[in-house]
CHARMM internal coordinates of N, CA and C (Angstrom, degrees):
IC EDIT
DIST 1 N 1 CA 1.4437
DIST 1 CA 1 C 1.5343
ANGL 1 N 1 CA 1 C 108.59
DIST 1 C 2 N 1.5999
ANGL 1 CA 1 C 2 N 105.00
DIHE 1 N 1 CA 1 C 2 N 120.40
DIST 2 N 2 CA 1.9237
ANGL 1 C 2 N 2 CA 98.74
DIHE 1 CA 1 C 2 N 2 CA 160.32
DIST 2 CA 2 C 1.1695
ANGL 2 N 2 CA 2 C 105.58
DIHE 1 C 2 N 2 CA 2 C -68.07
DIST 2 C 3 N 1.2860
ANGL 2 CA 2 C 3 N 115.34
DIHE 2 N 2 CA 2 C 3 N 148.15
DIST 3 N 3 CA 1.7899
ANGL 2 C 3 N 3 CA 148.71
DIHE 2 CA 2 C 3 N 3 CA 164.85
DIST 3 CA 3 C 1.5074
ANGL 3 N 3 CA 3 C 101.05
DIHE 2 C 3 N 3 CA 3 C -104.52
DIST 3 C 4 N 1.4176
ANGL 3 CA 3 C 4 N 115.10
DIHE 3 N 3 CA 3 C 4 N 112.44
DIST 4 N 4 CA 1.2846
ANGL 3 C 4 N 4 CA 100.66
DIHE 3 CA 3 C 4 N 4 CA 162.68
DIST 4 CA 4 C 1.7637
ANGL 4 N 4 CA 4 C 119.58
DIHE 3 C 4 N 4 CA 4 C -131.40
DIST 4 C 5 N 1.2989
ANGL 4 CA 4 C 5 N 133.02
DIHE 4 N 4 CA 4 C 5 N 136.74
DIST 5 N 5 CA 1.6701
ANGL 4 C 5 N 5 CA 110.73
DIHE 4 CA 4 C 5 N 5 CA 175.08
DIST 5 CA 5 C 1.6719
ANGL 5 N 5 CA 5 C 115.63
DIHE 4 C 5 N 5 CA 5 C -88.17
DIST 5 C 6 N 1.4087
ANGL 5 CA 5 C 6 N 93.65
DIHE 5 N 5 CA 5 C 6 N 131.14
DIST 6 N 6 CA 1.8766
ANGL 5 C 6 N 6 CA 100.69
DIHE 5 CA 5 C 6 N 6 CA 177.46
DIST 6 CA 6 C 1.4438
ANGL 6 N 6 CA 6 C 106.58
DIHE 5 C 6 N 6 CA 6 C -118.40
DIST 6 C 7 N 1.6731
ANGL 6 CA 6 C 7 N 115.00
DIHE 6 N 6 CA 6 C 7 N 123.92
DIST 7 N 7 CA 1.3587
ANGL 6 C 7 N 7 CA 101.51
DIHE 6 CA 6 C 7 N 7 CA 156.77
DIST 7 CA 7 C 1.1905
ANGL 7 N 7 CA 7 C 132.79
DIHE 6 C 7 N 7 CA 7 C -82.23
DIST 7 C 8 N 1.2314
ANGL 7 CA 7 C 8 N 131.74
DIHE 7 N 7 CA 7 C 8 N 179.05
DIST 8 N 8 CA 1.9376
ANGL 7 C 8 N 8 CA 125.04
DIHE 7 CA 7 C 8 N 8 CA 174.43
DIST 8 CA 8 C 1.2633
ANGL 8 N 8 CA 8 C 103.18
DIHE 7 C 8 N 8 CA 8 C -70.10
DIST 8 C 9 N 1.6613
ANGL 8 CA 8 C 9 N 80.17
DIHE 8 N 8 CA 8 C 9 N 130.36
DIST 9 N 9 CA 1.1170
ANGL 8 C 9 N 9 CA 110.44
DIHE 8 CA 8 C 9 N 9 CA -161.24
DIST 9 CA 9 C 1.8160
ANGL 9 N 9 CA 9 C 150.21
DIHE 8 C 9 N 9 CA 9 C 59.65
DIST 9 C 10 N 1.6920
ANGL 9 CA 9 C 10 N 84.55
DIHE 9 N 9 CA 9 C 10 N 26.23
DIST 10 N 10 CA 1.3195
ANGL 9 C 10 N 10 CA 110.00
DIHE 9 CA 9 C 10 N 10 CA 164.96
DIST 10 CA 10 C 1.8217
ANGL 10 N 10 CA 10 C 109.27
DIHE 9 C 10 N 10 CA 10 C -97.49
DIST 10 C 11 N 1.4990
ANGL 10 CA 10 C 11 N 107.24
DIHE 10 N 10 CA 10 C 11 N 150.27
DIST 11 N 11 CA 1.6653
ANGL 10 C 11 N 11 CA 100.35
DIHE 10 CA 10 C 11 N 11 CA -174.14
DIST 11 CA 11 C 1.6394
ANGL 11 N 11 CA 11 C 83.02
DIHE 10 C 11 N 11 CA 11 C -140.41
DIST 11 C 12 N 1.5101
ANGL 11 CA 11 C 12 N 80.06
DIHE 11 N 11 CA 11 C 12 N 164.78
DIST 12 N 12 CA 1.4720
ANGL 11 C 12 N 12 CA 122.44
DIHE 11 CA 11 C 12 N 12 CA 179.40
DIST 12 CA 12 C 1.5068
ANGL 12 N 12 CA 12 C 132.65
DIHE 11 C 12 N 12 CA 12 C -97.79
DIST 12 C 13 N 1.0974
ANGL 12 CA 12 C 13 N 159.92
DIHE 12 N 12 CA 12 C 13 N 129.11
DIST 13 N 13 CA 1.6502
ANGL 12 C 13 N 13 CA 137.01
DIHE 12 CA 12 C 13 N 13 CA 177.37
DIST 13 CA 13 C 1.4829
ANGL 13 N 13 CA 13 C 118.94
DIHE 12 C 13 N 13 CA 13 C -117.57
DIST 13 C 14 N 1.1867
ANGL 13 CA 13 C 14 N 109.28
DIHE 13 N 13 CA 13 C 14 N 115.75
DIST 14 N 14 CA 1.3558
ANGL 13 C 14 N 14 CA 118.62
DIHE 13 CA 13 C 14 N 14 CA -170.96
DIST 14 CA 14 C 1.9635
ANGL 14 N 14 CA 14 C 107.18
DIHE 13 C 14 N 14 CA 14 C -102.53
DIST 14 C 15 N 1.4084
ANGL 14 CA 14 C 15 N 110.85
DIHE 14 N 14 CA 14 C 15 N 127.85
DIST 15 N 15 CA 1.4966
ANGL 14 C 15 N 15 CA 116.09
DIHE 14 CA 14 C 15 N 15 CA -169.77
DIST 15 CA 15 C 1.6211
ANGL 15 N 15 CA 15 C 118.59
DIHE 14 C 15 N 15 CA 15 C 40.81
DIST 15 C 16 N 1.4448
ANGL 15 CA 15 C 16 N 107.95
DIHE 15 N 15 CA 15 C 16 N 36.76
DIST 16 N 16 CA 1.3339
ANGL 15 C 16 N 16 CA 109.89
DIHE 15 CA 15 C 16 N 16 CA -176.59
DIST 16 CA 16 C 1.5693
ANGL 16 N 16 CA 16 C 134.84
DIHE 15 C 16 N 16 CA 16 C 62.11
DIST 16 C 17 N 2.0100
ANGL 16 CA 16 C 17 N 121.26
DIHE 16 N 16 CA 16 C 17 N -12.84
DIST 17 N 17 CA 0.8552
ANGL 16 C 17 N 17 CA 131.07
DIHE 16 CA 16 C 17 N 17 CA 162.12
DIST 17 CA 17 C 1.3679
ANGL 17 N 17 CA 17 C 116.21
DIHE 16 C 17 N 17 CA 17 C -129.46
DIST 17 C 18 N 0.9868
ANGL 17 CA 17 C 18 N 127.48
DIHE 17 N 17 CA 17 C 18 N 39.93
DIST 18 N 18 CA 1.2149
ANGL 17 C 18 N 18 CA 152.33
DIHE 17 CA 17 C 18 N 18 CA 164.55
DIST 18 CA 18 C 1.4629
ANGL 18 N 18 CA 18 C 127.28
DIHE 17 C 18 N 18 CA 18 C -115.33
DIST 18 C 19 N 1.5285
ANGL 18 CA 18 C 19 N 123.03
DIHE 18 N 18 CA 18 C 19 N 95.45
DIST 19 N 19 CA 1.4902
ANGL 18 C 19 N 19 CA 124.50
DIHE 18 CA 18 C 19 N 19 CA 175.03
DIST 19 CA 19 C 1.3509
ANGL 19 N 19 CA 19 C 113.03
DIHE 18 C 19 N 19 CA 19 C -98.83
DIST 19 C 20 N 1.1388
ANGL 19 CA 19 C 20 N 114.11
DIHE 19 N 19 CA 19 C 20 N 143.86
DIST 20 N 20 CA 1.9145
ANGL 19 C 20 N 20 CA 122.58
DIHE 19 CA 19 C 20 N 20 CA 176.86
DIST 20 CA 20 C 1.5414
ANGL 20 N 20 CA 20 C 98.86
DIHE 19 C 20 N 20 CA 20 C -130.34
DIST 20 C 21 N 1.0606
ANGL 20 CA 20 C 21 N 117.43
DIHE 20 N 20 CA 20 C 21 N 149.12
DIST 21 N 21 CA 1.3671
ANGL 20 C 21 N 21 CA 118.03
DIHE 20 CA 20 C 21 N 21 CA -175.57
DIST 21 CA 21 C 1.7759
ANGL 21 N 21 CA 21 C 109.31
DIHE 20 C 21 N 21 CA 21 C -165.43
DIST 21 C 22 N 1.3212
ANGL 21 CA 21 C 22 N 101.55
DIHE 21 N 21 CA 21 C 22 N 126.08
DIST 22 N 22 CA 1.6268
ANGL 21 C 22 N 22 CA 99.45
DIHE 21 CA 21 C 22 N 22 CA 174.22
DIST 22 CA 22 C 1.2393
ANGL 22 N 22 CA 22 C 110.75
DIHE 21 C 22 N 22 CA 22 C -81.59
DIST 22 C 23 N 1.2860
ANGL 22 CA 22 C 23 N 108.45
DIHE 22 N 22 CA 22 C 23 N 138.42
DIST 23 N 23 CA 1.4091
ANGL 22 C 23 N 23 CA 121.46
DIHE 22 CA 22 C 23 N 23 CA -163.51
DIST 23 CA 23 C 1.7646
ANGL 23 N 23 CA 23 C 113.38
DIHE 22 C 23 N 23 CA 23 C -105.53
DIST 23 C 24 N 1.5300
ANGL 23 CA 23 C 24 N 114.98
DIHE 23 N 23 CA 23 C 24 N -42.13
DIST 24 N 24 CA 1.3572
ANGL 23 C 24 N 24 CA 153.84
DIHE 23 CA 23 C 24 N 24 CA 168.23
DIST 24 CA 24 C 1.1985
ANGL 24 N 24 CA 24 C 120.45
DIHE 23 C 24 N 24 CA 24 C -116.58
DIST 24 C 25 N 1.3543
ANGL 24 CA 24 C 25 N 113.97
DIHE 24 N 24 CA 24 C 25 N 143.65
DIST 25 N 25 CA 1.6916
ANGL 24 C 25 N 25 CA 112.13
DIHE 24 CA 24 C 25 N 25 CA 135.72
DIST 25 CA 25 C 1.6682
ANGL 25 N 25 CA 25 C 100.49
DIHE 24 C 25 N 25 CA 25 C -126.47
DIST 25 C 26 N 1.1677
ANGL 25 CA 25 C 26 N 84.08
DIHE 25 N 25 CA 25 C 26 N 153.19
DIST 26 N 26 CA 1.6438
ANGL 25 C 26 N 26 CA 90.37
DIHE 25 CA 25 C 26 N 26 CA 164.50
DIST 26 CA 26 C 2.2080
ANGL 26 N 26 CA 26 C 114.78
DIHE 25 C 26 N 26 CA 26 C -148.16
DIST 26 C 27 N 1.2652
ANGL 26 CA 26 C 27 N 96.87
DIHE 26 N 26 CA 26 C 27 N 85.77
DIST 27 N 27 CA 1.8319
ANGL 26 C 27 N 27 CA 90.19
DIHE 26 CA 26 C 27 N 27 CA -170.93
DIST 27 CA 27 C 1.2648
ANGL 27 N 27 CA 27 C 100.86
DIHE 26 C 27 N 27 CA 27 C 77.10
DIST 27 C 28 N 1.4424
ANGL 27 CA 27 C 28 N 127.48
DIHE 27 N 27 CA 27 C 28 N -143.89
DIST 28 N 28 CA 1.4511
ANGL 27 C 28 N 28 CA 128.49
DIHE 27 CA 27 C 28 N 28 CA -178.83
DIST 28 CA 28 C 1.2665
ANGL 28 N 28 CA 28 C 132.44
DIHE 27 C 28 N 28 CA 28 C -92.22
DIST 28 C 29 N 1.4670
ANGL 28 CA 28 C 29 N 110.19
DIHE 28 N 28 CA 28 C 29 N 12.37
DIST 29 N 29 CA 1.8477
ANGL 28 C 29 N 29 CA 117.82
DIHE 28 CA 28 C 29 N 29 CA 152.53
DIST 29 CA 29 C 1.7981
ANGL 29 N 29 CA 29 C 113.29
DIHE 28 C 29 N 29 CA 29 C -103.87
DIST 29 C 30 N 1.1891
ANGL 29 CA 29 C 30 N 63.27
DIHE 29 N 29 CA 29 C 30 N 159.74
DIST 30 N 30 CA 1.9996
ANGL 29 C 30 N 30 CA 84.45
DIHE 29 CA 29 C 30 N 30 CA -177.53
DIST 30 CA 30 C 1.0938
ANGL 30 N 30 CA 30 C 112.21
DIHE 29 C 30 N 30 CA 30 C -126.22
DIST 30 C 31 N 1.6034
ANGL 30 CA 30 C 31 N 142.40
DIHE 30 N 30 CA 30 C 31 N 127.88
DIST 31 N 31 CA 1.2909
ANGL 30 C 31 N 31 CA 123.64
DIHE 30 CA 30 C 31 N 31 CA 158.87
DIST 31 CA 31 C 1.7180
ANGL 31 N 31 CA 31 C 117.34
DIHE 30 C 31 N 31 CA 31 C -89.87
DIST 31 C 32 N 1.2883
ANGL 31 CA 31 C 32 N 118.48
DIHE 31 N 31 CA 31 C 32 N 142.34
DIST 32 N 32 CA 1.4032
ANGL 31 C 32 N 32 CA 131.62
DIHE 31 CA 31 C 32 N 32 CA -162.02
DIST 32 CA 32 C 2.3569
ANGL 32 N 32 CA 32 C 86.04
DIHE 31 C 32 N 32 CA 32 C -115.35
DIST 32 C 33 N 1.2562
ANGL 32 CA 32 C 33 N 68.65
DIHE 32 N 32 CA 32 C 33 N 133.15
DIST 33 N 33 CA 1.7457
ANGL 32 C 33 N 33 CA 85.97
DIHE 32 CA 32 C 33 N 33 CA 159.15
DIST 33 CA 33 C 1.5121
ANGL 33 N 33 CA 33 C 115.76
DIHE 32 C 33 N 33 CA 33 C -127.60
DIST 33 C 34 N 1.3162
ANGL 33 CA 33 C 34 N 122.15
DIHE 33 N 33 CA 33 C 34 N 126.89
DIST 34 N 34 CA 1.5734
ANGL 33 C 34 N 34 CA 139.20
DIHE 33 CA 33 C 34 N 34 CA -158.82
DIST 34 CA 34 C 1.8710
ANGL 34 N 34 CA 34 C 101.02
DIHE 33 C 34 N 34 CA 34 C -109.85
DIST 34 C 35 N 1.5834
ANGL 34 CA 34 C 35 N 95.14
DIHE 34 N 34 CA 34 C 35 N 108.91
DIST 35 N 35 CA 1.6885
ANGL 34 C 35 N 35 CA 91.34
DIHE 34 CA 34 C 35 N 35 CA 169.81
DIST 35 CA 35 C 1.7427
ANGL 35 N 35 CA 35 C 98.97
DIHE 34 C 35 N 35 CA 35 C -101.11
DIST 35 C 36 N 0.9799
ANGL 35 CA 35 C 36 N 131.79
DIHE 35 N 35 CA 35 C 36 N 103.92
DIST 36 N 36 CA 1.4941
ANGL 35 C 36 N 36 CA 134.89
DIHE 35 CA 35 C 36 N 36 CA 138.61
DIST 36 CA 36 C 1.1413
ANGL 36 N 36 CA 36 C 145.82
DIHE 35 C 36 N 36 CA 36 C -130.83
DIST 36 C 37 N 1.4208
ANGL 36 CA 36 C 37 N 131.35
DIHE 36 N 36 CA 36 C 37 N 152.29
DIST 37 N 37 CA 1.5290
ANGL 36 C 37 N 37 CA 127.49
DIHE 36 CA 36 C 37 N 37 CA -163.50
DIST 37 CA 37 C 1.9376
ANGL 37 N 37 CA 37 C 98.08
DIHE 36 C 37 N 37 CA 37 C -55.14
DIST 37 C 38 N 1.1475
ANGL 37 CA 37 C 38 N 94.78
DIHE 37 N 37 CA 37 C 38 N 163.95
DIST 38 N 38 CA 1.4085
ANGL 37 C 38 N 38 CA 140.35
DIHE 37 CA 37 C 38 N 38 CA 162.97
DIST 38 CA 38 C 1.6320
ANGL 38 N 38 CA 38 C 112.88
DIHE 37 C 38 N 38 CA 38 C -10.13
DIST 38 C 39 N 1.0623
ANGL 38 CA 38 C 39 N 87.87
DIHE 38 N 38 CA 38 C 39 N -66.78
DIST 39 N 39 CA 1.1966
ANGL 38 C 39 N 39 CA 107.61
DIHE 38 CA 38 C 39 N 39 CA -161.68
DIST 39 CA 39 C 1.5308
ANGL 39 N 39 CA 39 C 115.09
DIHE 38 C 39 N 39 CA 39 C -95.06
DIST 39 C 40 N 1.2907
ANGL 39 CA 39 C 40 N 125.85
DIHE 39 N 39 CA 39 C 40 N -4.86
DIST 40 N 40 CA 1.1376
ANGL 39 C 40 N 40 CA 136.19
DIHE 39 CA 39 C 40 N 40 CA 158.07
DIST 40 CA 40 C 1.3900
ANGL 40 N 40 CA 40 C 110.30
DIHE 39 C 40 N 40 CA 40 C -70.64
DIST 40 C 41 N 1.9012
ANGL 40 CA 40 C 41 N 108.03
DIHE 40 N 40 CA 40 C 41 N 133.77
DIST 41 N 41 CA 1.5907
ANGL 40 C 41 N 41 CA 119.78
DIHE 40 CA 40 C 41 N 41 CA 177.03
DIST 41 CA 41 C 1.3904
ANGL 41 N 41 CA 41 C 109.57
DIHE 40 C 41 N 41 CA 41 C -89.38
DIST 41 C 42 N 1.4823
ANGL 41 CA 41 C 42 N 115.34
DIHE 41 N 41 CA 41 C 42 N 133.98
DIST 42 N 42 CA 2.0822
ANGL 41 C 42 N 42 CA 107.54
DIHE 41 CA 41 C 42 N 42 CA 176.25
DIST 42 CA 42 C 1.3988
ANGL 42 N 42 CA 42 C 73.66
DIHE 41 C 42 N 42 CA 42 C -132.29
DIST 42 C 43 N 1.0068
ANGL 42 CA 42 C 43 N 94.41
DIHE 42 N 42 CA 42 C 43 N 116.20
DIST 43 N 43 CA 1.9041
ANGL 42 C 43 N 43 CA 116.10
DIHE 42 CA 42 C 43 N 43 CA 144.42
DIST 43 CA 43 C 1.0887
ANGL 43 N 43 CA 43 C 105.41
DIHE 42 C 43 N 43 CA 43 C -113.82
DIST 43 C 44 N 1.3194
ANGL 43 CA 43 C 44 N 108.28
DIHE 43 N 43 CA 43 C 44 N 159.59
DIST 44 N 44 CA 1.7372
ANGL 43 C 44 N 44 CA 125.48
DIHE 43 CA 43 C 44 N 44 CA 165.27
DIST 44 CA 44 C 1.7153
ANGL 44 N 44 CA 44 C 106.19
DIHE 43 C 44 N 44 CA 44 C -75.62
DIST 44 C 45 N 1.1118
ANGL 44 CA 44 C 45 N 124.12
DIHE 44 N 44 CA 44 C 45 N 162.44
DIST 45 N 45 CA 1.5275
ANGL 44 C 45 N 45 CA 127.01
DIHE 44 CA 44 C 45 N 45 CA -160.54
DIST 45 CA 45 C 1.8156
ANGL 45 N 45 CA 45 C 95.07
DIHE 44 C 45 N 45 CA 45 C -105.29
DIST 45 C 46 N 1.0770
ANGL 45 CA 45 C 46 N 123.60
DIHE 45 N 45 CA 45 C 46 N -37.47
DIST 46 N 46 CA 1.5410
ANGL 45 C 46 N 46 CA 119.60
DIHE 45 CA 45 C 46 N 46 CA 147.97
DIST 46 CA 46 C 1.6292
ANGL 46 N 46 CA 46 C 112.47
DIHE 45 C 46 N 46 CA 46 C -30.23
DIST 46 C 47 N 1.2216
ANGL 46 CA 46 C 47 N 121.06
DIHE 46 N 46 CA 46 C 47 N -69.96
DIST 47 N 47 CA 1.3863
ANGL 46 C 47 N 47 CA 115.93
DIHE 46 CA 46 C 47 N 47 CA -142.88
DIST 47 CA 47 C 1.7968
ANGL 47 N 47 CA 47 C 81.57
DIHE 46 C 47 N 47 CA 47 C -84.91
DIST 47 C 48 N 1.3915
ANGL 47 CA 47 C 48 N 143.95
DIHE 47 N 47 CA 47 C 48 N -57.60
DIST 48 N 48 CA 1.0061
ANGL 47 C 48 N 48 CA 151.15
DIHE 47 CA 47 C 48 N 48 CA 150.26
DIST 48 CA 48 C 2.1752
ANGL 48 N 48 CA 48 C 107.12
DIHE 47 C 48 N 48 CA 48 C 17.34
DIST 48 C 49 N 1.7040
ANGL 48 CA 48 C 49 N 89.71
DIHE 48 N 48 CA 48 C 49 N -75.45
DIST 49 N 49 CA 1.8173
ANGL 48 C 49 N 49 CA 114.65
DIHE 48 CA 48 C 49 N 49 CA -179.68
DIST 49 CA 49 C 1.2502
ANGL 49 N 49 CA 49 C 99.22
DIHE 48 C 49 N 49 CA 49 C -49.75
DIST 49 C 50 N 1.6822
ANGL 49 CA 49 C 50 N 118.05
DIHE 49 N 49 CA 49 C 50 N -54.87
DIST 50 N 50 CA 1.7499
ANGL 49 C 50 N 50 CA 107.77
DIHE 49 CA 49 C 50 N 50 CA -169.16
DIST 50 CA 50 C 1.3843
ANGL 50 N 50 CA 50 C 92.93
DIHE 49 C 50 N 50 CA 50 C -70.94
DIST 50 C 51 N 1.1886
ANGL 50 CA 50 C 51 N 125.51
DIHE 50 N 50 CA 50 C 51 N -40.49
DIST 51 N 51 CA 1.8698
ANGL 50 C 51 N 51 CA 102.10
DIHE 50 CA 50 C 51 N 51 CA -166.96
DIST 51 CA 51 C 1.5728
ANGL 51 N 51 CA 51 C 102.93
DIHE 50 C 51 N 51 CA 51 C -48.80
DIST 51 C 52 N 1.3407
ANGL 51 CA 51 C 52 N 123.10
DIHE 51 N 51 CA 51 C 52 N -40.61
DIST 52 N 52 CA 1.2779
ANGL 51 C 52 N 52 CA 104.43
DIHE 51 CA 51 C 52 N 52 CA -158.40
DIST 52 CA 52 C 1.6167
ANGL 52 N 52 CA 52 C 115.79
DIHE 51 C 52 N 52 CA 52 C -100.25
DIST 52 C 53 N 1.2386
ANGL 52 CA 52 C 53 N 94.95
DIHE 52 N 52 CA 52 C 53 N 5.46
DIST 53 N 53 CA 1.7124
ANGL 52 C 53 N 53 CA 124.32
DIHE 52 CA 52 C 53 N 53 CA 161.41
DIST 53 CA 53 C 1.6044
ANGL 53 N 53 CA 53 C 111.95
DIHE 52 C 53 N 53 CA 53 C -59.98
DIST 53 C 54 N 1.4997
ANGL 53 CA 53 C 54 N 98.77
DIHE 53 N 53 CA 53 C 54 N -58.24
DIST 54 N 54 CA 1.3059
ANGL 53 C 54 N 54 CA 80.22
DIHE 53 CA 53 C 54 N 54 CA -178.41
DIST 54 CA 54 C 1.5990
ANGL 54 N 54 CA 54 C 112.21
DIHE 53 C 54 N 54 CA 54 C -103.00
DIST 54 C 55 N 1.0465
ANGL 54 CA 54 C 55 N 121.34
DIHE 54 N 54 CA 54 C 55 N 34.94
DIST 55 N 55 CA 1.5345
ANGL 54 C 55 N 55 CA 128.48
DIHE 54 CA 54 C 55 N 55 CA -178.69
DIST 55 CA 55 C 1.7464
ANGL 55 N 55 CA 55 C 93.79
DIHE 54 C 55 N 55 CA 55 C -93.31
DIST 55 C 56 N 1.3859
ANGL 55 CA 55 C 56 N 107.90
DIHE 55 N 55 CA 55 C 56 N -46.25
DIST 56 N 56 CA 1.1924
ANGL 55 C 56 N 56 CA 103.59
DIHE 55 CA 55 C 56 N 56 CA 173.77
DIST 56 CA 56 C 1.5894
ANGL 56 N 56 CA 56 C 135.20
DIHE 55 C 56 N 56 CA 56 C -71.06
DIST 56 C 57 N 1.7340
ANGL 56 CA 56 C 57 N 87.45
DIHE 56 N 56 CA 56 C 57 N -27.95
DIST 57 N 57 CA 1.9808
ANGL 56 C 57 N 57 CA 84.52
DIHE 56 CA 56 C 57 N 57 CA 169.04
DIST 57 CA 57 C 1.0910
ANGL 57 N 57 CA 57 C 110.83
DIHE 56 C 57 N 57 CA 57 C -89.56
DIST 57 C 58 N 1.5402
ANGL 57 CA 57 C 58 N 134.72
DIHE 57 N 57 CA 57 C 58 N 15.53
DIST 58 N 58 CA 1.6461
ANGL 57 C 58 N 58 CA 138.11
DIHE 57 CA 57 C 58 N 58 CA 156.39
DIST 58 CA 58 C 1.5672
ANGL 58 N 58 CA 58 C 100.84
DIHE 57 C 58 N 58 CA 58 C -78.84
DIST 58 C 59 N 1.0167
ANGL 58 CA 58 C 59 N 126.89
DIHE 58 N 58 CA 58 C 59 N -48.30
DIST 59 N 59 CA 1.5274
ANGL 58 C 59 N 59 CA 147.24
DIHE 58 CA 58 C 59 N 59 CA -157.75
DIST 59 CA 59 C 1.5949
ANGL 59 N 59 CA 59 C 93.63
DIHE 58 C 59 N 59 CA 59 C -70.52
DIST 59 C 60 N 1.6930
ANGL 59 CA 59 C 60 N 126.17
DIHE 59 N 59 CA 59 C 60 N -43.65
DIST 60 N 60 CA 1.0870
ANGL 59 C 60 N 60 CA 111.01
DIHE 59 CA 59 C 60 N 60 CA -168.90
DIST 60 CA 60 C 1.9219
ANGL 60 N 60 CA 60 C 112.14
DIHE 59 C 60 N 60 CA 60 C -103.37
DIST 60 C 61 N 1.6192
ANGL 60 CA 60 C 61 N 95.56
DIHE 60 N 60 CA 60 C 61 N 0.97
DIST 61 N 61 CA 1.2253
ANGL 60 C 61 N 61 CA 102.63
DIHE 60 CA 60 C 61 N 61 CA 174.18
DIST 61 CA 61 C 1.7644
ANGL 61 N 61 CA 61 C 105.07
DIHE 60 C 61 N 61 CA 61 C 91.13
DIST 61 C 62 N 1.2486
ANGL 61 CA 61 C 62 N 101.53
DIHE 61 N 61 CA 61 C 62 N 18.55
DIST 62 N 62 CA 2.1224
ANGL 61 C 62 N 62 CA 107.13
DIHE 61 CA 61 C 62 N 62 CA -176.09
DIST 62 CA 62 C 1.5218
ANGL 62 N 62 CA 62 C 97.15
DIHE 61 C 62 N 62 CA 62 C -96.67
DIST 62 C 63 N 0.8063
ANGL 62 CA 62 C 63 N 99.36
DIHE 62 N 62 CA 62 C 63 N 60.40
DIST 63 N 63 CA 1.6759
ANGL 62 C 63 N 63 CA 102.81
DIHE 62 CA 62 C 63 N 63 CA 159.27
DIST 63 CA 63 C 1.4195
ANGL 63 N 63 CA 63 C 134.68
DIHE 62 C 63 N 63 CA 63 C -134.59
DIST 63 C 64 N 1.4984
ANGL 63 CA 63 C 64 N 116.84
DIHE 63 N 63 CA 63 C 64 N 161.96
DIST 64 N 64 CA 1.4361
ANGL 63 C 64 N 64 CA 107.06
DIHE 63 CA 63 C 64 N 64 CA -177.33
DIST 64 CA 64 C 1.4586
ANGL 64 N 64 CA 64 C 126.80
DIHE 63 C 64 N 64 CA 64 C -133.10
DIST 64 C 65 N 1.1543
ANGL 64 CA 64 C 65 N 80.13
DIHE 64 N 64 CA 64 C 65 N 100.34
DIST 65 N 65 CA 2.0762
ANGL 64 C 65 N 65 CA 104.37
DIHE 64 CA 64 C 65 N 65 CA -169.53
DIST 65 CA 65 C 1.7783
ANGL 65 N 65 CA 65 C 105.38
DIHE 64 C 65 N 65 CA 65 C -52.66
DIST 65 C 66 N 1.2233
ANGL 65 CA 65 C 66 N 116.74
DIHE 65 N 65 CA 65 C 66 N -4.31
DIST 66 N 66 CA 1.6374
ANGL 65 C 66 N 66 CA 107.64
DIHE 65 CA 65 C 66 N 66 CA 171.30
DIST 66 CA 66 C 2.0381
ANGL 66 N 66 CA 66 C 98.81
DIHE 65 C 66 N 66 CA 66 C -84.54
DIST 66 C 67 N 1.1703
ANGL 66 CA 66 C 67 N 94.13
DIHE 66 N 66 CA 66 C 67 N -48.94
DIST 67 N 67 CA 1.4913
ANGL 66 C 67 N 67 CA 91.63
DIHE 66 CA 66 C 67 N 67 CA -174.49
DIST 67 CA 67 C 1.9095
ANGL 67 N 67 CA 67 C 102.07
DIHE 66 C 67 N 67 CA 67 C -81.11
DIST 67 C 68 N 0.9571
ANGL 67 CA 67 C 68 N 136.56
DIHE 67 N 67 CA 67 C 68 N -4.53
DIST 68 N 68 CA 1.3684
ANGL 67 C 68 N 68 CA 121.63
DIHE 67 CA 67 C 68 N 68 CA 145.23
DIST 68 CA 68 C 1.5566
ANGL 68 N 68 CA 68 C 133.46
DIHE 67 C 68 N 68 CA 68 C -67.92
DIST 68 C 69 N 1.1210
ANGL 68 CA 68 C 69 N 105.16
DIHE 68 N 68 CA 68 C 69 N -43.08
DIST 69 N 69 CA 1.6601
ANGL 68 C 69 N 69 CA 119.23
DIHE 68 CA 68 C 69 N 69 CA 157.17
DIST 69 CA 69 C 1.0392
ANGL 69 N 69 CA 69 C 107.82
DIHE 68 C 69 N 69 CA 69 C -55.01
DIST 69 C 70 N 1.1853
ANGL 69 CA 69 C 70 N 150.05
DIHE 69 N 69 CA 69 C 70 N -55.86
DIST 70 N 70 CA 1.4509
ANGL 69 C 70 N 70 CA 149.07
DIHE 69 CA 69 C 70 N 70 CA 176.41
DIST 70 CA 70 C 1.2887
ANGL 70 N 70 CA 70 C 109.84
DIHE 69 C 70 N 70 CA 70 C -67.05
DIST 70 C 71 N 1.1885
ANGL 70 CA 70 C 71 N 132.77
DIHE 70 N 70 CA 70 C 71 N -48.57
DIST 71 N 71 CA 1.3864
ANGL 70 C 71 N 71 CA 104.94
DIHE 70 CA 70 C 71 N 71 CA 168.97
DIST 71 CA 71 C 1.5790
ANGL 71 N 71 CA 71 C 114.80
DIHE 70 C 71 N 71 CA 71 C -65.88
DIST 71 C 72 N 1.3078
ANGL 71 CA 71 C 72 N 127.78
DIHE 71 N 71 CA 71 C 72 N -41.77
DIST 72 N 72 CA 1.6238
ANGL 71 C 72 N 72 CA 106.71
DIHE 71 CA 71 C 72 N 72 CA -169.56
DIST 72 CA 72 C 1.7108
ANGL 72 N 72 CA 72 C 115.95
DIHE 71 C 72 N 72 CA 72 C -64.42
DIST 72 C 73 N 1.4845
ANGL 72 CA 72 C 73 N 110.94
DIHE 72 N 72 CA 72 C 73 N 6.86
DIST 73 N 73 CA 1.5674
ANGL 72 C 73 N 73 CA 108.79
DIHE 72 CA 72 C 73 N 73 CA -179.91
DIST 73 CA 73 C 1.2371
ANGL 73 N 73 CA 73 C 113.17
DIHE 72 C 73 N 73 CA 73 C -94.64
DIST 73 C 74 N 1.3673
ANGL 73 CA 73 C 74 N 112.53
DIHE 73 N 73 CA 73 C 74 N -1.15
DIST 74 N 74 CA 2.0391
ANGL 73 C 74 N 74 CA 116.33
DIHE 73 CA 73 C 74 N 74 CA -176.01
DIST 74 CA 74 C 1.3462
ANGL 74 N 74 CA 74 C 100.34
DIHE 73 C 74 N 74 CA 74 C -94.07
END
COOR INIT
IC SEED 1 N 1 CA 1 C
IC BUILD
């Protein structure tokens, strides 16, 4: 893993069309602003883990079709 330190409003370049840039700090969050084309996917790596969280409790059949039905009726 690179380690790198950025101040606000220092940026980074990732594959040459890719900008990251701290925008804030505030205490122990940061806000990051993302310049990339189109067609590039940014998810957060959280929401990323549950996707494949529950890919796997479909996969093993651990799921619960009362609380799926219930949610698609709200």
């Amino acid at each position: 893993m690179l380690v790198l330190t950025r101040r606000k409003n220092e940026s980074v370049i990732l594959n040459e069309n890719i900008e990251i840039t701290i925008l804030e700090i505030d205490g122990e969050q940061i806000k990051l602003g993302i310049k990339a084309p189109k067609d590039v996917e940014i998810l957060r790596k959280e929401i990323i883990l549950k996707i494949e969280e529950e890919n796997m409790n479909a996969l093993r059949g651990n799921f619960d079709l009362k609380k799926i039905l219930k949610e698609k009726t709200k």
